[in-house]
Structures are given as structure tokens and as C-alpha cells.
C-alpha positions as CSV (number, residue, x, y, z in Angstrom):
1,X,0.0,0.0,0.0
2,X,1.1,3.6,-0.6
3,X,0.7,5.6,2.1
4,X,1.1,9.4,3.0
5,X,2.4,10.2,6.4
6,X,2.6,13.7,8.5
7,X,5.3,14.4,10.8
8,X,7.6,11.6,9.8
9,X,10.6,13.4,11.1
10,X,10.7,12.0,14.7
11,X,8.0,10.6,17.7
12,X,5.8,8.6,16.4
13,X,5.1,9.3,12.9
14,X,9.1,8.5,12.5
15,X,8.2,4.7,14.5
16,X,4.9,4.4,12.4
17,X,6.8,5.5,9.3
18,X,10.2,2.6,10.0
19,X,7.0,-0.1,10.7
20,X,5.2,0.6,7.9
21,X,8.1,0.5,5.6
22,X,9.5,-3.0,7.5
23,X,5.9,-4.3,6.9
24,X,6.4,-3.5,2.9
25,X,4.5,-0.7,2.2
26,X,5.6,2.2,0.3
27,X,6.0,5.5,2.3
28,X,5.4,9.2,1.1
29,X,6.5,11.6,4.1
30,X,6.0,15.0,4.7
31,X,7.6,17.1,7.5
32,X,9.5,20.4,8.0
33,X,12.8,18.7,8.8
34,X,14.2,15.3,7.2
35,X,13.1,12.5,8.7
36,X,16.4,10.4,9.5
37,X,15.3,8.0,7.5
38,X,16.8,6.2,4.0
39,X,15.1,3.5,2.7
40,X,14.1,1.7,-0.7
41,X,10.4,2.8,-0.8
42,X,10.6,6.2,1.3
43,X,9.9,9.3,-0.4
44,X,10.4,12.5,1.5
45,X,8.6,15.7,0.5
46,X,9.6,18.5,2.7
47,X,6.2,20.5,3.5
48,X,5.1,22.9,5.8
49,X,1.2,21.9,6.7
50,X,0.5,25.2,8.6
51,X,1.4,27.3,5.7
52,X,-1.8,27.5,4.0
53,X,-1.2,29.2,0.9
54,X,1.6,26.6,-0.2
55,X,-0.8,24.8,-2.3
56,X,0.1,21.3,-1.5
57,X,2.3,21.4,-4.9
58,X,3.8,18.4,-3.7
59,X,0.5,16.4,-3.8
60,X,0.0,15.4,-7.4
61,X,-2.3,12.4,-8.7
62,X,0.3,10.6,-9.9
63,X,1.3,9.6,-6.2
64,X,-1.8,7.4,-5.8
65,X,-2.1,7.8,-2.1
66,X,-4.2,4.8,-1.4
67,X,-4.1,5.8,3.3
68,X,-2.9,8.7,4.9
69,X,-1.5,8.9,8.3
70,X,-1.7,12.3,9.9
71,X,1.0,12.1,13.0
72,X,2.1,15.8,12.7
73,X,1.3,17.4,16.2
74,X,2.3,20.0,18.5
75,X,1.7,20.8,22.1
76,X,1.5,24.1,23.8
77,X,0.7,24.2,27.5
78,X,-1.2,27.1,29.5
79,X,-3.7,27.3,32.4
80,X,-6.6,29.7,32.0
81,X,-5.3,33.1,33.2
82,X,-2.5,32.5,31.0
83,X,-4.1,31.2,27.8
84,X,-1.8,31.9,24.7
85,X,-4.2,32.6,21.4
86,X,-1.8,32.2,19.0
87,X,-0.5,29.0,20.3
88,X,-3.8,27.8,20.3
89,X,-4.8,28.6,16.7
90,X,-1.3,26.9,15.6
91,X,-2.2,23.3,17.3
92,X,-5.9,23.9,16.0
93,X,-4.1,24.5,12.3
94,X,-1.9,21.8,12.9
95,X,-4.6,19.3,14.3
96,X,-7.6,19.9,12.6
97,X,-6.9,22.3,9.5
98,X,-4.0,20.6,7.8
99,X,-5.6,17.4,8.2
100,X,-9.2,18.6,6.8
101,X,-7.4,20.0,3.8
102,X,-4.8,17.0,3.3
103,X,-8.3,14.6,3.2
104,X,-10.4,16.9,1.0
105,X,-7.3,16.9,-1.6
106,X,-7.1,13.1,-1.4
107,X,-10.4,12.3,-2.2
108,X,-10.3,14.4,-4.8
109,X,-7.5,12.9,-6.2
110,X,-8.5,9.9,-9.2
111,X,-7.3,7.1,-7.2
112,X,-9.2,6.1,-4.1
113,X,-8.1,6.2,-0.7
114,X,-8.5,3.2,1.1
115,X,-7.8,3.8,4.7
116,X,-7.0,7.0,6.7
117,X,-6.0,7.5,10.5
118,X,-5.3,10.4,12.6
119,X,-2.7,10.6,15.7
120,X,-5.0,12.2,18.1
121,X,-4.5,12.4,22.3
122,X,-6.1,10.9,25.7
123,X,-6.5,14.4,26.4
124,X,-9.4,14.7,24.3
125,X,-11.4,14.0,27.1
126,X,-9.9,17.0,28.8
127,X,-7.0,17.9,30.6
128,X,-5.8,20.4,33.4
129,X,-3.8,23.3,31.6
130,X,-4.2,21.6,28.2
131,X,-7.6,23.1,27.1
132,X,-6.3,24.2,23.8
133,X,-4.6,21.8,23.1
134,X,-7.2,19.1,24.0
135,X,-9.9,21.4,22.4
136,X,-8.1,20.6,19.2
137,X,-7.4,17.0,19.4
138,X,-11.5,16.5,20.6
139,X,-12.1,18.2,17.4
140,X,-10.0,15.6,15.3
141,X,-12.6,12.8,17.0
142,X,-15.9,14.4,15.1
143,X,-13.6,15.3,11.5
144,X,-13.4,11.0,12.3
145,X,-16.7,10.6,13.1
146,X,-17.9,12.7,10.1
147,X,-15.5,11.7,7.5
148,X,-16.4,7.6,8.3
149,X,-20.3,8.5,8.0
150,X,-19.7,10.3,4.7
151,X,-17.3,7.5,3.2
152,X,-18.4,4.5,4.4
153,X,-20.1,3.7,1.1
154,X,-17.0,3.2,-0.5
155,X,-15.4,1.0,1.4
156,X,-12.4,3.8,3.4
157,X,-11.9,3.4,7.0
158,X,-11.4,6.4,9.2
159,X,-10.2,5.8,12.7
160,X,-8.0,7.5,15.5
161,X,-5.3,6.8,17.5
162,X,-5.7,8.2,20.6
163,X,-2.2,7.9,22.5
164,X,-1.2,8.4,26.3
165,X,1.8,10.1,27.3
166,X,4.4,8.7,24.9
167,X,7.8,9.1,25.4
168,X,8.4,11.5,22.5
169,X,10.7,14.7,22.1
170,X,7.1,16.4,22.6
171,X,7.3,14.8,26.1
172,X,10.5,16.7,27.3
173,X,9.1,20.1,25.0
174,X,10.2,22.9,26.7
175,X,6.6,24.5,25.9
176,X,4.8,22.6,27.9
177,X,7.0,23.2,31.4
178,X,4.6,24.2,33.0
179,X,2.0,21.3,33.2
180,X,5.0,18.4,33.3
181,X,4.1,15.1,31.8
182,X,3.4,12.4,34.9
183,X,4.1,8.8,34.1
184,X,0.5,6.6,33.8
185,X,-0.5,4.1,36.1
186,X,0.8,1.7,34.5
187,X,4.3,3.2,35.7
188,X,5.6,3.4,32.6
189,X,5.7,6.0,29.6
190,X,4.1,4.4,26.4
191,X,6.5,3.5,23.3
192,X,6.0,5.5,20.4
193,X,6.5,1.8,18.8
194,X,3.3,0.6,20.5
195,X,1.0,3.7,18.9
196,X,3.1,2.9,15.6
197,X,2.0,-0.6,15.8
198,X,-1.8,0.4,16.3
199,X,-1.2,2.3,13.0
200,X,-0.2,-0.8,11.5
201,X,-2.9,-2.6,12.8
202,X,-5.8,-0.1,11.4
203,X,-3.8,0.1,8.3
204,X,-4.0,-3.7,7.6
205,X,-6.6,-5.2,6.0
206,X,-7.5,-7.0,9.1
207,X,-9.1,-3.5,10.0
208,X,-11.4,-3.1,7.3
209,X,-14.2,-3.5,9.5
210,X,-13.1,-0.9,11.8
211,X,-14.0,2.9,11.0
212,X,-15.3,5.9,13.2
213,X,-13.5,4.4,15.8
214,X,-11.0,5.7,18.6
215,X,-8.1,3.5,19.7
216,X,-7.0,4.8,23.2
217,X,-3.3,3.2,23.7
218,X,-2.7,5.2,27.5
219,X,-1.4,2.7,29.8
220,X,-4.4,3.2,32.0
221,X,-4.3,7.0,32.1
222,X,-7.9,7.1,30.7
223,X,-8.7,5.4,33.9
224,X,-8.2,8.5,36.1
225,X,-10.9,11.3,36.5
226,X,-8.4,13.9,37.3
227,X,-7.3,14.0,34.0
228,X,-3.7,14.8,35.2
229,X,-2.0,11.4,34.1
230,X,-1.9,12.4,30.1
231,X,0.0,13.5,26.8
């Protein structure tokens, strides 16, 4: 399968990216940076998905994306009193923008997509100084929601990967200093291996059955109603 994948640069669209490619398919990644990555069947296209006006140049038919994997993200931290509106519009470009326009180019595109699957959070559900930032990610579970109803018909899954705190670069982020990431109850901070593999797992035809769905991989963070164990 071909697939188009976000953020392939590092965390875990770089782990989903190395699976996918050990598992056969054929990889088309996008980031700002270069993904440390050379490998027969990886093609990176350098892209920068909050600059709207770029046109996507780089997406052309003749690719024939059959799944897309949107793992680009970003987290900005703040309580209320010290909310940060730009930082918040950035993650909601990043989040909910880039990946709205990267589907409604695919579709269009003449061969059909098969399979697509957005890196979401736990914190969906809400989280203490992450209201932005979870605002945005909540919002990537009704585009899922919405894009499975409307393409059901034809046979393409949508799903979402909703990961715990993953021990990413994100993790350490300076940014978010100020709400520190706490390990789940598990004890253990999850491997961005593990969300890759869930990836691999929706991608496969195994999961063809599976759409408008959220995968929650949190090492029992979901568990706790203080919503402080999270990503």
C-alpha cells in the first residue's frame, strides 16, 4: 500500500513511518525537517502543513495515495489566566486544519483512498492546563466521526489513534513546562513503537471493518478522572 504520512521526522510518525516501511508498504513523508530515514520505498517531500497558501504542490495524482496517516502534532501548555491565542490557533491549524485539507485533496485525487488514520491524544477528554490543546485533538474525533459517516459507502476506514503520554521529544518540549508530563498508572511511559503498531494494525486489512473508531493506547491513564496522568 502507498501511504502518506505527516510528521515523519521524529515521535511517532518517525516509528509508524520505519514499521510501515518493515511491513512492505511504500511511504510518502512530509515534514519540515528530514526524517532520519533512507530507505528503498521512502519518499520525502519537505512541506510545511501550517502554511496554507503553499498549495500542496507536492500532492500530485500521480502519487496514488491509497491511506494517509496524519501524526504531525504539537503541544502548547497554559492554564486559563494564562491562555496563549496564537499558540492555540497553531495546534488547532496543525490538528484539525491541515488534516481537513490533506483529506479533501485526497479524495479528490483519481485514485481512491483506502484507509486514513489520525494521531490524536487521551487528552481529548480533557485535561488540566491543556484546554487548547485538547480542544483541538476533541475536534480531530468528530472530522473521524464525520469523514467515516460520509465514506463509508466506499469501502475507506477512518479511525483514530488516541495515545497516552508517549515518550516523544514532545514529552521533554520545553513548551509545555509548566504542566510536566506524569508517568500513567501503568508506571511506565508508552512507546511511540506501540502507537506505531496500532497504525499498522488499522492500516492492515484486518481492520477493514473498523471505522469511526478511537483507539486509546494510555497505559491506563484514561482510567483516572483527574485528568492529570496524560500527553
Amino acid at each position: 500500500m502507498r501511504i502518506l504520512i505527516s510528521g515523519c521526522s521524529s515521535g511517532i510518525g518517525l516509528a509508524a513511518t520505519r514499521r510501515l516501511l518493515h511491513q512492505g508498504h511504500e511511504l510518502i513523508g512530509i515534514s519540515r525537517r528530514p526524517p532520519p530515514i533512507e530507505a528503498a520505498g521512502f519518499r520525502w517531500c519537505p512541506a510545511d502543513l501550517l502554511d496554507a497558501d503553499d498549495g500542496m504542490a507536492w500532492l500530485v495524482d500521480d502519487l496514488a495515495i491509497e491511506a494517509l496517516v496524519h501524526a504531525a502534532g504539537f503541544m502548547h501548555t497554559a492554564y486559563l489566566g494564562a491562555l496563549n491565542p496564537a499558540q492555540a490557533q497553531t495546534m488547532w491549524r496543525l490538528h484539525v486544519e491541515a488534516p481537513s485539507r490533506l483529506v479533501d485533496r485526497l479524495i479528490a485525487q483519481r485514485h481512491p483512498l483506502s484507509r486514513i488514520i489520525l494521531v490524536g491524544s487521551r487528552t481529548q477528554q480533557g485535561a488540566r492546563g491543556k484546554s487548547a490543546y485538547s480542544a483541538s485533538k476533541a475536534a480531530q474525533q468528530g472530522l473521524v466521526r464525520s469523514w467515516a459517516m460520509e465514506l463509508v459507502g466506499q469501502g475507506v476506514t477512518v479511525n483514530l489513534v488516541a495515545p497516552g503520554p508517549t515518550d516523544t521529544p514532545m514529552l521533554n518540549d520545553p513548551a509545555r513546562t509548566g504542566v510536566p508530563p506524569q508517568a500513567p498508572p501503568m508506571g511506565h511511559f508508552i512507546a511511540p513503537d506501540e502507537i506505531a503498531a496500532a497504525i499498522e494494525f488499522l492500516i492492515s486489512r484486518d481492520a477493514r471493518s473498523i471505522t469511526g473508531q478511537t483507539l486509546t493506547v494510555c497505559a491506563g491513564a484514561s482510567l483516572s478522572a483527574s485528568g492529570r496522568m496524560d500527553v
